[in-house]
N, CA, C and O of each residue as an XYZ file, in Angstrom:
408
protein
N     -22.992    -40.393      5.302
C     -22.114    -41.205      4.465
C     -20.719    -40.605      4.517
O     -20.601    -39.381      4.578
N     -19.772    -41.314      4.499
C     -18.344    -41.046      4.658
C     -17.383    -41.648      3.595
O     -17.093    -42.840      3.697
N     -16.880    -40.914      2.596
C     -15.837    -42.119      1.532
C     -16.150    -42.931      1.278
O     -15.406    -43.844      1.635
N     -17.491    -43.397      0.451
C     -18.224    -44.117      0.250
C     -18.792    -45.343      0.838
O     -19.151    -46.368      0.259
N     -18.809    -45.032      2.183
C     -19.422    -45.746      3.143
C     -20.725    -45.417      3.457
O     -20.982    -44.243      3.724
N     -21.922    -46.578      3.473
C     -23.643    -45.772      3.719
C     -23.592    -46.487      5.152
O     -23.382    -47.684      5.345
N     -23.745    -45.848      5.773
C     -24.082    -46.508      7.143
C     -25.815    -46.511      7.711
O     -26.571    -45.550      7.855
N     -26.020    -47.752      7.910
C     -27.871    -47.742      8.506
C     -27.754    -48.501      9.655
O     -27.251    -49.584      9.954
N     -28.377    -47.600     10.223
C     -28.752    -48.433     11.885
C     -30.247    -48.602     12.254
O     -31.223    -47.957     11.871
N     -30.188    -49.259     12.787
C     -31.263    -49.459     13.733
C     -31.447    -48.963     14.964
O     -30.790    -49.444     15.887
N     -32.350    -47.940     15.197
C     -32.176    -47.198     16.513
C     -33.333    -46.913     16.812
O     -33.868    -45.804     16.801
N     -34.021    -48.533     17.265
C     -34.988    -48.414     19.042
C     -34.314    -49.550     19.741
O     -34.321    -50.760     19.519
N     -33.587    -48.632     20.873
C     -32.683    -49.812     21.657
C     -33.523    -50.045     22.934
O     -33.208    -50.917     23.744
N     -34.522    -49.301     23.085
C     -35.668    -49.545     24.052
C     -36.375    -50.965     23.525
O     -37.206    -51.577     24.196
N     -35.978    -51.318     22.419
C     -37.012    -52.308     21.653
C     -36.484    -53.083     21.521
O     -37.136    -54.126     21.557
N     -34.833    -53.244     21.254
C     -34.135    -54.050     21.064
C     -33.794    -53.944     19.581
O     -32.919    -54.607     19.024
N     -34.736    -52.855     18.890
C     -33.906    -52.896     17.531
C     -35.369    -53.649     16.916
O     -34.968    -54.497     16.119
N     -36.083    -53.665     16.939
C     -37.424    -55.029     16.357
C     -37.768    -53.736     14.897
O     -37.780    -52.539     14.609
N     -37.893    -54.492     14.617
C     -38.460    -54.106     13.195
C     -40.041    -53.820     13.053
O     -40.955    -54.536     13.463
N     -40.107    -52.931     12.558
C     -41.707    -52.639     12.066
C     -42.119    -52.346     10.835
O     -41.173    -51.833     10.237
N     -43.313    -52.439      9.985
C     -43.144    -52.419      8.643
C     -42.849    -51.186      8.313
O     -42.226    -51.256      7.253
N     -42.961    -50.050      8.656
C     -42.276    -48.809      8.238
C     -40.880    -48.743      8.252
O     -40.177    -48.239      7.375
N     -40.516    -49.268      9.270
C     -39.011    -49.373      9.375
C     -38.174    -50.038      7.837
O     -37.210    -49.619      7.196
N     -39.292    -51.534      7.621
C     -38.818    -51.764      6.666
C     -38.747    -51.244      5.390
O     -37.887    -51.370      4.517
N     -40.158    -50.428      5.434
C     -40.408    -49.989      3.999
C     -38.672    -48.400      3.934
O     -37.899    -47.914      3.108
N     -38.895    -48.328      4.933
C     -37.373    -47.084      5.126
C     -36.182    -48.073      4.229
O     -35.873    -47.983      3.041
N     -35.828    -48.728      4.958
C     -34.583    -49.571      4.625
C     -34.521    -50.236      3.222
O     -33.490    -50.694      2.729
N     -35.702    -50.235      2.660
C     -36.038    -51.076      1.707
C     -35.935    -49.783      0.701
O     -35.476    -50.002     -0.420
N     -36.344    -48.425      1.043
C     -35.932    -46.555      0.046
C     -34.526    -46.729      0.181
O     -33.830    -46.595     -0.825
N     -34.108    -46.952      1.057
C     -32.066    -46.426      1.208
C     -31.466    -47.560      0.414
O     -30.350    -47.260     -0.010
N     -31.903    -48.883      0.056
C     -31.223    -49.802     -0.574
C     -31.140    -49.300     -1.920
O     -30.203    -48.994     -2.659
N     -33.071    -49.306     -2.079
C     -33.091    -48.977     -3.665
C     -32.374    -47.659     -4.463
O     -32.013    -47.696     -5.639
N     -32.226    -46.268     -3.393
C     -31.802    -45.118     -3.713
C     -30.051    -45.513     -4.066
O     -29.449    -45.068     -5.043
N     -29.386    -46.545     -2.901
C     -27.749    -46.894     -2.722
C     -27.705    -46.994     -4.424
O     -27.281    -46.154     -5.219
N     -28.397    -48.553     -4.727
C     -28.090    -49.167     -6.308
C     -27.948    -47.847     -7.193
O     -27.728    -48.081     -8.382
N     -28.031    -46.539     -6.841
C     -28.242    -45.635     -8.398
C     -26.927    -44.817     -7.801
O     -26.003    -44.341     -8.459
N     -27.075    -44.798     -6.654
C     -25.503    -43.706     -6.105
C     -24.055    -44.681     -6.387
O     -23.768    -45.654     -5.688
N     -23.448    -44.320     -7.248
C     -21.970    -44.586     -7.723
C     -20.890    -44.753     -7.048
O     -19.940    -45.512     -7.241
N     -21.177    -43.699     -5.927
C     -19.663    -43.413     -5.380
C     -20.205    -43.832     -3.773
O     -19.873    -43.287     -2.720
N     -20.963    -44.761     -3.935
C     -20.919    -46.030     -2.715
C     -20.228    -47.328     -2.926
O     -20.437    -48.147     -3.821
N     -19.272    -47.386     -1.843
C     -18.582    -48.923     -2.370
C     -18.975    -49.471     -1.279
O     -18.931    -50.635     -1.675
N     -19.356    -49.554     -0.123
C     -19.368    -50.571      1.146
C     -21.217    -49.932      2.166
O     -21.428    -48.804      2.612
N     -22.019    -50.954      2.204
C     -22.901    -50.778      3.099
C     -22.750    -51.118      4.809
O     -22.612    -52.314      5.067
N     -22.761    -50.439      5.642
C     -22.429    -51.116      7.088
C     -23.827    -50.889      7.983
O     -24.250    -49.772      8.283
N     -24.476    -52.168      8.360
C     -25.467    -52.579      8.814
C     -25.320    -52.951     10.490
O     -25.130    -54.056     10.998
N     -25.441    -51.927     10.997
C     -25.767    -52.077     12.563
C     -26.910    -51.559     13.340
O     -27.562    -50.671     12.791
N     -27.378    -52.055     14.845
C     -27.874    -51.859     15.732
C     -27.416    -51.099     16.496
O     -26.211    -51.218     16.716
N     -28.189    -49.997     17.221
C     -28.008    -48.991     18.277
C     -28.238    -49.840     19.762
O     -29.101    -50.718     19.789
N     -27.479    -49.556     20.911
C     -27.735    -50.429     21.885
C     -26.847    -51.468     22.099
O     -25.625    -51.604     22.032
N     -28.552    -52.713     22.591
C     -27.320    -53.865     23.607
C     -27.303    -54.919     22.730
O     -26.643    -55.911     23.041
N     -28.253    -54.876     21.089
C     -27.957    -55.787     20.078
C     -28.579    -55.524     19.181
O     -29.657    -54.951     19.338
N     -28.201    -55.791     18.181
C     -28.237    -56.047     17.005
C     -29.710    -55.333     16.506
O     -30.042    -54.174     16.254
N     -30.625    -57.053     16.500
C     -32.095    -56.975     16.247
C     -33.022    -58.126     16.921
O     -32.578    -59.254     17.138
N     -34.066    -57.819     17.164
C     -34.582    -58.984     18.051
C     -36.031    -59.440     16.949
O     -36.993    -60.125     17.296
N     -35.899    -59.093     16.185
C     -36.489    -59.370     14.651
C     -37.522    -58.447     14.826
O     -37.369    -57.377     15.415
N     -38.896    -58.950     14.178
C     -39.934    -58.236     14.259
C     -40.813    -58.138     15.207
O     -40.972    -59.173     15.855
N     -41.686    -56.885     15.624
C     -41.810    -56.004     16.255
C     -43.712    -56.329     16.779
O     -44.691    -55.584     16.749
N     -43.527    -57.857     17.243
C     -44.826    -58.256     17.205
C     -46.239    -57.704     17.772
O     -47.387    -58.079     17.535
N     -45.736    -56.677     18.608
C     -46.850    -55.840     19.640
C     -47.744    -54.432     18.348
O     -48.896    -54.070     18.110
N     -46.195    -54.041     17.804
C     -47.106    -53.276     16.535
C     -47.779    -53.742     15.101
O     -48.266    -53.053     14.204
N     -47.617    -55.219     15.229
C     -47.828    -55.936     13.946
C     -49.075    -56.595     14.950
O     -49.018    -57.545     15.731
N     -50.300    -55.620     14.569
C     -51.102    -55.886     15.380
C     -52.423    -56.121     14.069
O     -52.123    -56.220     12.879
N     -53.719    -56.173     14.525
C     -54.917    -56.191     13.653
C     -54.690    -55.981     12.478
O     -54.708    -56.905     11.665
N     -54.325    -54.224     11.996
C     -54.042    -53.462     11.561
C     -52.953    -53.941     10.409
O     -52.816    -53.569      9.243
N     -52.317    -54.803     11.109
C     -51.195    -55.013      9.736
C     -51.641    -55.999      8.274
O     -52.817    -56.031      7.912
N     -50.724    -56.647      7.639
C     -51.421    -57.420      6.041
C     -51.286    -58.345      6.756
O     -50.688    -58.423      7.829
N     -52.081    -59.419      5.939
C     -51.620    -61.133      6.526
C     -50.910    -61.867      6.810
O     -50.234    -62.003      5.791
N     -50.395    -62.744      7.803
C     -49.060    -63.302      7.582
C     -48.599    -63.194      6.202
O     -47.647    -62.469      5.913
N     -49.318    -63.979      5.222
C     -48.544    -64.535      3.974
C     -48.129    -63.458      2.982
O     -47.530    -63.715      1.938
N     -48.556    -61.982      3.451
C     -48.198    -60.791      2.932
C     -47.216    -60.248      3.264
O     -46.292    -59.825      2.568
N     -47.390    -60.224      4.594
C     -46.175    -59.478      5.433
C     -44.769    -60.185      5.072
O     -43.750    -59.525      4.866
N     -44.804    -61.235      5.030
C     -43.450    -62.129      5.128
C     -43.265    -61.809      3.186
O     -42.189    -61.506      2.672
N     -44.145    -61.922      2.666
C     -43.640    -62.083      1.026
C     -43.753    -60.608      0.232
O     -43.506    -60.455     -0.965
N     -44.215    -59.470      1.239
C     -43.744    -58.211      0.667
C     -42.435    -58.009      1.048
O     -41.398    -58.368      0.491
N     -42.629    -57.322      2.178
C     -41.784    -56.346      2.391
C     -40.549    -57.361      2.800
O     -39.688    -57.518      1.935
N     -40.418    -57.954      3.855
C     -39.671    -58.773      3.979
C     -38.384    -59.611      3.402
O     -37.242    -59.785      3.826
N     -39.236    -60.133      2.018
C     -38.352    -61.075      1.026
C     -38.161    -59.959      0.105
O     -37.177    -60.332     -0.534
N     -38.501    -58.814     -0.355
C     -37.998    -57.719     -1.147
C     -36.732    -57.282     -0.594
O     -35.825    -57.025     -1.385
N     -36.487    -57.128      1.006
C     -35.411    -56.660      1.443
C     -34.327    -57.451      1.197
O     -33.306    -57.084      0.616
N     -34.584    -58.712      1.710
C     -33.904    -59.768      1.780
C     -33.019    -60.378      0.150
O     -31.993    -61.015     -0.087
N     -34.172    -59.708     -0.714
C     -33.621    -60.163     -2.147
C     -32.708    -59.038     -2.451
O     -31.616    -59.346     -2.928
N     -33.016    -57.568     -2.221
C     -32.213    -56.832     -2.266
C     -31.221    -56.539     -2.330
O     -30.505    -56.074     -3.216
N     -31.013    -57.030     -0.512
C     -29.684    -57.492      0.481
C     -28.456    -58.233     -0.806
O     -27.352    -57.890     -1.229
N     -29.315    -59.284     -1.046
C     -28.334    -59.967     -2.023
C     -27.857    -59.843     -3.167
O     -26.826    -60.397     -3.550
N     -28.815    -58.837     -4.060
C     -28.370    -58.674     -5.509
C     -27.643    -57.458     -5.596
O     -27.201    -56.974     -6.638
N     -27.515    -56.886     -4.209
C     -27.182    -55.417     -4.299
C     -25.459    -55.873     -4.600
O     -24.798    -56.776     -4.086
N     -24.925    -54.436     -6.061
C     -23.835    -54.652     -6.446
C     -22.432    -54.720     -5.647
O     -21.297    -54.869     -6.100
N     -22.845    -54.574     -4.392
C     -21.727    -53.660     -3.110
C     -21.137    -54.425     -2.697
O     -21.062    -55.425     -3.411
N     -20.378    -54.474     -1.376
C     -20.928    -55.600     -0.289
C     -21.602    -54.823      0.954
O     -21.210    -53.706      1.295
N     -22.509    -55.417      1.516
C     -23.228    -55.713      2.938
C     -22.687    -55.861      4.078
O     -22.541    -57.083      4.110
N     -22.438    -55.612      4.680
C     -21.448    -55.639      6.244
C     -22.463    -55.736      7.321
O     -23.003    -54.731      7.785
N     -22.736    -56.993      7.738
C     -23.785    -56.619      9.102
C     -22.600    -56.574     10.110
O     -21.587    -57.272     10.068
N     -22.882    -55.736     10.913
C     -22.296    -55.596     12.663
C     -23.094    -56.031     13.472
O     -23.966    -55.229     13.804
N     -23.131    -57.152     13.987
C     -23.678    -57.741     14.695
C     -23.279    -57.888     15.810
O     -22.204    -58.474     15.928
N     -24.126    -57.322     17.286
C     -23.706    -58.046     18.686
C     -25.017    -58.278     19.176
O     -25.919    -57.597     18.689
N     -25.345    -59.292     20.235
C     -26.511    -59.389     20.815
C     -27.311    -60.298     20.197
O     -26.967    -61.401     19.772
N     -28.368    -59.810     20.161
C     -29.385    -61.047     19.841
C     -29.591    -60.272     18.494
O     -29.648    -59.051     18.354
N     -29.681    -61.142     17.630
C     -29.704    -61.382     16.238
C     -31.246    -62.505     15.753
O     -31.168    -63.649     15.306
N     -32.079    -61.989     15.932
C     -33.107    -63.165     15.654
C     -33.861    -62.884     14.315
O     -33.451    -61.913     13.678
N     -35.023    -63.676     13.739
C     -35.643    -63.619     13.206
C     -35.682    -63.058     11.920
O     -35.068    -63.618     11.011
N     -36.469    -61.790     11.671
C     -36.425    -61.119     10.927
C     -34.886    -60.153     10.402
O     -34.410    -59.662      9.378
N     -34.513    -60.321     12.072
C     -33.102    -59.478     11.624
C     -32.088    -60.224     11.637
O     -30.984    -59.771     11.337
């Protein structure tokens, strides 16, 4: 963090940046921890690599993971609600492919 700048990236550029539910449950600790830190005024949201995000990460969202109707209404729409109520502003940096989840 720099002068109240939080910076989060995304960094599997082998992957394109895809999301996995750990990844999310990460991003989803640094939001909730931001809302209590004070002397954050600006979030900046980028990808490592040749873009952005290529959403979610369908090869590890395998057997093993919750149900569609879980996956999409946990972790997912928690971030997403987050994203929005958070007191700051949000800065995505976006280049590349931008899909889906991301």
């Amino acid at each position: 963090m720099e002068s109240g700048v939080c910076r989060i990236t995304l960094n599997r550029p082998k992957r394109l940046n895809a999301l996995q539910f750990p990844t999310i449950l990460e991003i989803l600790e640094v939001f909730e921890s931001i809302i209590q830190e004070k002397s954050i005024r600006v979030i900046v949201f980028n990808g490592e690599g040749r873009c952005f995000c290529s959403g979610d990460d369908l090869v590890s969202m395998g057997p093993d993971s919750p149900p569609l109707d879980e996956r999409f209404r946990l972790p997912h729409h928690k971030l997403i609600h987050l994203i929005r109520s958070i007191p700051i502003p949000v800065v995505a940096v976006l280049h590349g492919y931008c899909l889906g989840a991301g």
